[in-house]
C-alpha positions in Angstrom: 36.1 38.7 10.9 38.8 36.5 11.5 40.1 33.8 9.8 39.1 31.2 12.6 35.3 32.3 11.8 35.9 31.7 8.1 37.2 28.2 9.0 34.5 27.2 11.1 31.9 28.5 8.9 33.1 26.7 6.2 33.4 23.1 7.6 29.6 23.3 8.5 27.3 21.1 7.0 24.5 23.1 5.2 21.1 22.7 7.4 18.5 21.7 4.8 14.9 21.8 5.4 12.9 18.9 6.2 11.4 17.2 3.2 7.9 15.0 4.0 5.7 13.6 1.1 2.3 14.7 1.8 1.0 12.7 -1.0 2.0 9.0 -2.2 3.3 8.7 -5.3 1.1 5.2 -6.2 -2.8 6.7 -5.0 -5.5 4.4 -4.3 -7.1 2.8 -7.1 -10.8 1.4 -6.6 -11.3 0.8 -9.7 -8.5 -2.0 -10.0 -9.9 -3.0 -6.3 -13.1 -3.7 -7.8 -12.5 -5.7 -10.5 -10.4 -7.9 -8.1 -13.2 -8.3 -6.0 -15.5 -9.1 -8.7 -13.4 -11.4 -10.4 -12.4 -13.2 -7.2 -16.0 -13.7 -5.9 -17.3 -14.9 -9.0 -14.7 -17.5 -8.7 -15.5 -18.2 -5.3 -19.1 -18.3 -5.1 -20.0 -20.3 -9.0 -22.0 -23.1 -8.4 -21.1 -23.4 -4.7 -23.9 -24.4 -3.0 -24.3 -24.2 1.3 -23.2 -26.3 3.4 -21.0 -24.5 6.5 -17.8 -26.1 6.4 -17.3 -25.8 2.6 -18.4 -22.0 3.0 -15.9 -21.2 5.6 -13.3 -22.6 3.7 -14.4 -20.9 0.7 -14.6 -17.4 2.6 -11.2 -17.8 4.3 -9.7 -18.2 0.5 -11.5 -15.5 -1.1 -10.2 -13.0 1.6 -6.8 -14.8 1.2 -7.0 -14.3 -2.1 -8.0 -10.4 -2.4 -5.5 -9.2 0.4 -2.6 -11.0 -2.0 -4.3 -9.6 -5.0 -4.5 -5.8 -3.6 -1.1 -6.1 -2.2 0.3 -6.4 -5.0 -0.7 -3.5 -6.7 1.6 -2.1 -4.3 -0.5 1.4 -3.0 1.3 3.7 -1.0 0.1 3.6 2.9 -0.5 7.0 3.7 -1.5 8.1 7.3 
């Protein structure tokens, strides 16, 4: 070999593989979902009684309310 091969060889960068997480590293609780739910449409729905415009207001929180909630138990999104 010559020493031009060496010098070339040596300034390289090393190829590495890859590297992908195939799993998250914070999985999907239900559990903790749950009780959010629970806890939020209890709230929600105690001693509401119908009427459309209150309903829709109420609905439009509790969703509000559980999307914030479940967010911040910060899951991984995994696809």
């Amino acid at each position: 070999m010559s020493s031009n091969s060496l010098l070339t060889q040596a300034s390289e960068p090393p190829k590495y593989a890859n590297t992908y997480r195939l799993e998250p590293n914070n999985h999907f609780n239900s559990e903790k979902v749950e009780n959010i739910l629970k806890e939020i449409m209890l709230e929600a729905l105690e001693n509401l009684s119908y009427d459309p415009e209150q309903c829709a207001k109420q609905a439009k929180w509790a969703s509000l309310m559980i999307k914030s909630k479940v967010k911040e138990l910060q899951f991984d999104r995994v696809f």
